[in-house]
Every structure is written in C-alpha cells, then in structure tokens.
ZAMARGU-4260 file (C-alpha; in steps of 0.2 Angstrom, whole numbers, plus 5000, padded with zeros to 4 digits):
<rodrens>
0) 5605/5200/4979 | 5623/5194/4983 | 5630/5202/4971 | 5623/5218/4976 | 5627/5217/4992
5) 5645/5211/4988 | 5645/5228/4976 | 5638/5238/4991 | 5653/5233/5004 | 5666/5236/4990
10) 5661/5253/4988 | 5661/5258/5005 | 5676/5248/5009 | 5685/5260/4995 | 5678/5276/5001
15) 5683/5272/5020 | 5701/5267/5011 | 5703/5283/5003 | 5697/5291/5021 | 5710/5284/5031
20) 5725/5286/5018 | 5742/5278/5014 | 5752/5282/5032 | 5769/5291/5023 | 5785/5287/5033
25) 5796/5299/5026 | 5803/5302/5007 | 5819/5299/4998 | 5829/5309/4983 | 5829/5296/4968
30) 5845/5297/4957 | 5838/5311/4946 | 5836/5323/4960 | 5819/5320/4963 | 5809/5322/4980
35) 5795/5306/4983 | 5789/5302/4997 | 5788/5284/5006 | 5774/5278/5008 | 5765/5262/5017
40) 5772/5253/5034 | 5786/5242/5039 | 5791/5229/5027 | 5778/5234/5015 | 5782/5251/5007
45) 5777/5261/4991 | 5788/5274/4983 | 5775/5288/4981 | 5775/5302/4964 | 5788/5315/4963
50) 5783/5329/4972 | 5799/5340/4968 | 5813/5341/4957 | 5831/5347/4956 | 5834/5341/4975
55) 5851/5342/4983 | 5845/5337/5000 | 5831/5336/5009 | 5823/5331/5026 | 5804/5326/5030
60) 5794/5324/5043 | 5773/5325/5048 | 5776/5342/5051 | 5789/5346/5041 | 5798/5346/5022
65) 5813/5353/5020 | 5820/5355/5003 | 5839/5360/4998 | 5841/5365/4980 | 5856/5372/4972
70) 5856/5389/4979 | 5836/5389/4989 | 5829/5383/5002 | 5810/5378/5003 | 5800/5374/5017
75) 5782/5366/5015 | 5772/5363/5031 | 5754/5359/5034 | 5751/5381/5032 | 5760/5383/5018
80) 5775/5384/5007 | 5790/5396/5008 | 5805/5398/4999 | 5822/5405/5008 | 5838/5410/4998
85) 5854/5397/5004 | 5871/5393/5000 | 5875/5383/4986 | 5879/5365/4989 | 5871/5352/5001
90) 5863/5354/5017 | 5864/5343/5036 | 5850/5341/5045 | 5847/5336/5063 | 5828/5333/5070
95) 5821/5336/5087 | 5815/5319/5094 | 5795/5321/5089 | 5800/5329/5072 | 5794/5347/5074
100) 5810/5356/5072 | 5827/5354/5063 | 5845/5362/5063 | 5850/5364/5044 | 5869/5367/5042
105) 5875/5374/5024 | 5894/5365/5025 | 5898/5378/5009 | 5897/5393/5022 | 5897/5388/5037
110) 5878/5395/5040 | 5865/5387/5053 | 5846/5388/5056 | 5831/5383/5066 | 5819/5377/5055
115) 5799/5375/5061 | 5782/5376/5056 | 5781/5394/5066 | 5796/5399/5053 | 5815/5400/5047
120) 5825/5407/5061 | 5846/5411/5057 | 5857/5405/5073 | 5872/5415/5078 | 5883/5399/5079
125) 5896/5403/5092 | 5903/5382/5089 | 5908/5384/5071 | 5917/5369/5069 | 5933/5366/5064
130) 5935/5355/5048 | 5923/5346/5036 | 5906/5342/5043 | 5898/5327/5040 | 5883/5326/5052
135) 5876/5337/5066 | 5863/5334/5079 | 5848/5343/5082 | 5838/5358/5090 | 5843/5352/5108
140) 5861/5348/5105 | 5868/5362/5091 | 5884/5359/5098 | 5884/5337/5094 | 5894/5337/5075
145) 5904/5322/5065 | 5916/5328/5056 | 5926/5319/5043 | 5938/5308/5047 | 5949/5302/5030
150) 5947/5303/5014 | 5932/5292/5011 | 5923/5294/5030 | 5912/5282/5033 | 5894/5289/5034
155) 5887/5296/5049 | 5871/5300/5057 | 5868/5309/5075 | 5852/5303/5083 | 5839/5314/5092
160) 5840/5305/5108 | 5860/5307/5105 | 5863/5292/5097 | 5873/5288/5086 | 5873/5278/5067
165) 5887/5274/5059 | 5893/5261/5045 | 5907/5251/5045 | 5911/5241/5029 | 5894/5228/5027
170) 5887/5234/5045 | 5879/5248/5055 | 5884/5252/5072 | 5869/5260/5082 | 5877/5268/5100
175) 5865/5272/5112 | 5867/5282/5132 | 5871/5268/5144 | 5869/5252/5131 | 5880/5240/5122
180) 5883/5244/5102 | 5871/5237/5093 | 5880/5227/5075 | 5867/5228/5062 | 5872/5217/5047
185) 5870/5225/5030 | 5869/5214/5012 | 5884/5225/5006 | 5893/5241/5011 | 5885/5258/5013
190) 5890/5273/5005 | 5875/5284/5013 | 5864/5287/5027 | 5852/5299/5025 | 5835/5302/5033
195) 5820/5293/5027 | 5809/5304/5043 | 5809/5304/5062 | 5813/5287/5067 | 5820/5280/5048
200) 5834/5281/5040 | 5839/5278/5023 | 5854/5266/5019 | 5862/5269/5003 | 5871/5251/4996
205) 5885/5254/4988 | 5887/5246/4970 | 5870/5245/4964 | 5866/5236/4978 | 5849/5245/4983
210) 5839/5254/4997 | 5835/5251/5015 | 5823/5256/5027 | 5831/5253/5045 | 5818/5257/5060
215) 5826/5264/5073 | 5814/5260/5084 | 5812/5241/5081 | 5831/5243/5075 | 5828/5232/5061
220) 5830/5234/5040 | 5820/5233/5027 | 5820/5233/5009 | 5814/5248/5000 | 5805/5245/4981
225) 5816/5251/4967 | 5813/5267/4962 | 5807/5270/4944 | 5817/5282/4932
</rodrens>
C-alpha cells in the first residue's frame, strides 16, 4: 500500500513538473554558432538543445528571439516566425526595459530597426554615428552608442535603465544614474559581453576561461555549465 501510494505521488509530482516547466532566462551562441537557450534559475542553470544554427548574433527575450545569420534576420515570437533580409555581418542589440522591443543595428551598413512582436519596422536614423560601433542603447534612447575606443576596446553594454557595463582587465564596472560605480570582480579578463536576456548578461572569459551569468538585478555572477560540442 505504501509503495503505491509513493508511486501515485511520483506521478503526479512529474505531471505538475512538466506543467510548470523549466523558467528559461535567456540563450547564448555556443562556439559553433549555435542558438541554446539557458535554462533554470540563478546559480543553477542548464544549457538547453540547440534551437538554431549558423548564428552570428542573436538577442532573446519572453517575448522575443532575435536571430542574425550571415546575411537574414529571423524573428520568432510567441505568433510565429519571420525571416527578414539583413546585411552581412554581425548585429547590436539594445532592449526596452521589460524586454518587448529592441533596436538592432547592422554595423556593415549602418542600417537600424525596431524590432517587436507587432513587427519589423526600418528607422530613418537621422544619428548615424560616426566611427566604429560597439554597443547601442535601446528603443527609448536610439541616440545612446559606444563606439570603439583602440584597437582592442574593452567590451561594452548600454543598459535599458541607461546604465552602463563595461570590463576593465579582470573586472566589470556597472554605472548607474545617481550611484557610485559598482567593481565587479571577475576570475579572469573578459573578451565579451553579450546578452544572456532582459536583466542577464553573458560574460565571455578570455583564454578558455569560461562563462558567466551576471544578474543585473542582484548584481552578482554566476557560473554557466560548459557547453557540449
């Protein structure tokens, strides 16, 4: 009777588990271009299954997936999936603060566009900026960029509430309106920050060194699994 009540609880216990589902926080490009989403919640995360290939850049959030390939754009949302034509190369993103929208800037030509569930829209950019880009802000702040500074600039994100993210050798420096720089100590240099989703981003160690997680909300890090080839 135990036994089959033990059995019982099990089985509904695994139905309410695949009910609720594994929260996903954002998703990464693995180094063989391919999309997988992150899965799971602070300090304990999953790299999920690939769920595109051949990815220059890409950009996710609850409502949105934004995916840069060589020379296409493709946006999936909880409609549907549509495919754009885009300039080769790599793409910027910059989010709205609740992750609905984005600005995607194509660095090769100088192209903008507002990207949302209701659509793809092309921006008549009267700020085309002068000199290499290396981040950009988002739908509320067109005009915020970073451009490059050197020959190796040190990566660079803009934050929707316009912060600001930078590294600097084995740290991070988080700027925020009307507060003191925050010094976020890193195991090793950075060579990329990228985002993970709304509120996440993902730090790029140099040298083999790994991937992080940093919340920006709890302004913390944490280590991301290794990613299978």
């Amino acid at each position: 009777m135990r036994i089959r009540a033990i059995a019982i609880f099990l089985l509904f216990a695994s139905g309410a588990a695949a009910q609720i589902g594994v929260p996903r926080i954002g998703c990464l490009i693995d180094g063989s271009r391919r999309l997988r989403p992150v899965l799971g919640i602070a300090g304990n995360f999953l790299i999920g299954e690939t769920v595109a290939e051949g990815v220059v850049a890409a950009a996710c959030s609850d409502a949105l997936t934004i995916i840069k390939r060589e020379e296409s754009l493709e946006i999936r949302t909880r409609e549907g999936t549509g495919e754009h034509p885009a300039p080769a190369g790599t793409a910027l993103f910059g989010w709205s603060p609740d992750g609905s929208q984005a600005l995607v800037y194509f660095p090769s030509s100088g192209e903008w566009l507002r990207v949302s569930a209701r659509g793809v829209r092309p921006l008549e950019a009267p700020f085309l900026p002068e000199g290499e880009v290396i981040a950009i802000g988002g739908p509320g702040r067109p005009d915020a960029l970073v451009r490059k500074d050197g020959e190796t600039p040190a990566p660079a994100l803009l934050l929707p509430d316009g912060g600001r993210l930078a590294a600097r050798d084995a740290e991070l420096i988080l700027t925020r309106d009307g507060s003191e720089d925050r010094v976020i100590t890193l195991p090793g240099p950075a060579e990329g920050l990228e985002w993970l989703g709304p509120g996440w981003v993902h730090v790029r160690l140099a040298k083999g060194g790994g991937d992080l997680a940093l919340s920006l909300e709890r302004e913390q890090l944490y280590r991301l699994p290794e990613v299978g080839e």
